[in-house]
VOPAGU-2260 file (C-alpha; in pm, 1 decimal, decimal comma):
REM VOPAGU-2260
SITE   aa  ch    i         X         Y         Z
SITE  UNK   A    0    -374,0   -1723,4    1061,5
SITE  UNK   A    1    -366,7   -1363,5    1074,4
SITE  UNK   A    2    -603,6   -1128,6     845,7
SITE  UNK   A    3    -417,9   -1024,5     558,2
SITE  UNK   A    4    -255,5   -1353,5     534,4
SITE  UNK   A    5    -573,9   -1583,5     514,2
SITE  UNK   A    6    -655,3   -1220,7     245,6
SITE  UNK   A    7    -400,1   -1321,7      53,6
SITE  UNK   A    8    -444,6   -1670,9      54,8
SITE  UNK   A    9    -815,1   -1661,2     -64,9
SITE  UNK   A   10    -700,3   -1386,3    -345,7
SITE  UNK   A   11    -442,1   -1654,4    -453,2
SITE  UNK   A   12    -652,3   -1967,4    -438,0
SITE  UNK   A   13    -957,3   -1801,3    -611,4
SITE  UNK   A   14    -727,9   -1649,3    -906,0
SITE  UNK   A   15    -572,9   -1974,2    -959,3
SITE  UNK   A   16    -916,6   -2117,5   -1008,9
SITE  UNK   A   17   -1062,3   -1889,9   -1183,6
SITE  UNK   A   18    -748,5   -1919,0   -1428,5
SITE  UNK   A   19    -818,0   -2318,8   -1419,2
SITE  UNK   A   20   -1188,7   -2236,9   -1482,6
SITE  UNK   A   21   -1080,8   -2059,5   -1811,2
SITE  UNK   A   22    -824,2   -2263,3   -1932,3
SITE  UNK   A   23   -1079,5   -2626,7   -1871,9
SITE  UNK   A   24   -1413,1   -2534,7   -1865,1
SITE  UNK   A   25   -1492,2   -2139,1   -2085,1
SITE  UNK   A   26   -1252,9   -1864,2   -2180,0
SITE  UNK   A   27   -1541,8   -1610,9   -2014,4
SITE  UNK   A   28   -1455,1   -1713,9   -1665,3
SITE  UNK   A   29   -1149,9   -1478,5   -1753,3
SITE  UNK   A   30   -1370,0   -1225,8   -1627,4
SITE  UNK   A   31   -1430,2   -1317,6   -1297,6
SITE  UNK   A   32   -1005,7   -1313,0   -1298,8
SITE  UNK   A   33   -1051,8    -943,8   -1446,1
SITE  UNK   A   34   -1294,2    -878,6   -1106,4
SITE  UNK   A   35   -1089,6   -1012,1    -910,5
SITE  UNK   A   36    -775,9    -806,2   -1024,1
SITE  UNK   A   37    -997,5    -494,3   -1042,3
SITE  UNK   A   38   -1089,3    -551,9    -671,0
SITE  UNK   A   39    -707,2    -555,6    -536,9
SITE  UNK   A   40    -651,8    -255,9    -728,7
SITE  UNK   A   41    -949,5     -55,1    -576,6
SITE  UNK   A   42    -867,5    -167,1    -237,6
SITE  UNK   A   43    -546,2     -55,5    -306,7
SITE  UNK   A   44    -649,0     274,4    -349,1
SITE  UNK   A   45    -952,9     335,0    -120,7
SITE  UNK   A   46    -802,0      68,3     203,6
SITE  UNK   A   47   -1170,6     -98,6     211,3
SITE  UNK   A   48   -1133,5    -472,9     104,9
SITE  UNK   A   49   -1512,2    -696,4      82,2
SITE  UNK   A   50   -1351,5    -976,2     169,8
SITE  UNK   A   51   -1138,0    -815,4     468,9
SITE  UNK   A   52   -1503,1    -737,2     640,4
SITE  UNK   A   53   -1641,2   -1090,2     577,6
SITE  UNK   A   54   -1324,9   -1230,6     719,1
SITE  UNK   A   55   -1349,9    -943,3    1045,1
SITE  UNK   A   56   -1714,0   -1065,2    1070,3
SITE  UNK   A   57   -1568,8   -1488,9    1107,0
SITE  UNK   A   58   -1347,9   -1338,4    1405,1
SITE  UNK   A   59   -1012,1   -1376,5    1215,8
SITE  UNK   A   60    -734,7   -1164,4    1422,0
SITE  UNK   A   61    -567,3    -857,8    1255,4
């Protein structure tokens, strides 16, 4: 799997449990949705992604 793909897979997975987590378990864990949205809008603007550089550092191909 290329970079941005396993990217947008992780964004995807993670906001869809984070949504579970709020719906099942505590309406606060909306706020780790909220960070997570946040972050793709930052990276949007500055190109620098955290979990881009973990996923570089695991050897995934570009």
């Amino acid at each position: 799997m290329k970079l941005h793909a396993a990217l947008r897979l992780i964004a995807g997975t993670v906001l869809l449990i984070s949504l579970a987590l709020t719906y099942w378990v505590h309406p606060n864990w909306i706020f780790f949705s909220i960070f997570i949205a946040v972050n793709l809008i930052q990276s949007a603007f500055t190109l620098w992604c955290p979990m881009i550089t973990i996923l570089k550092k695991l050897g995934v191909q570009e």
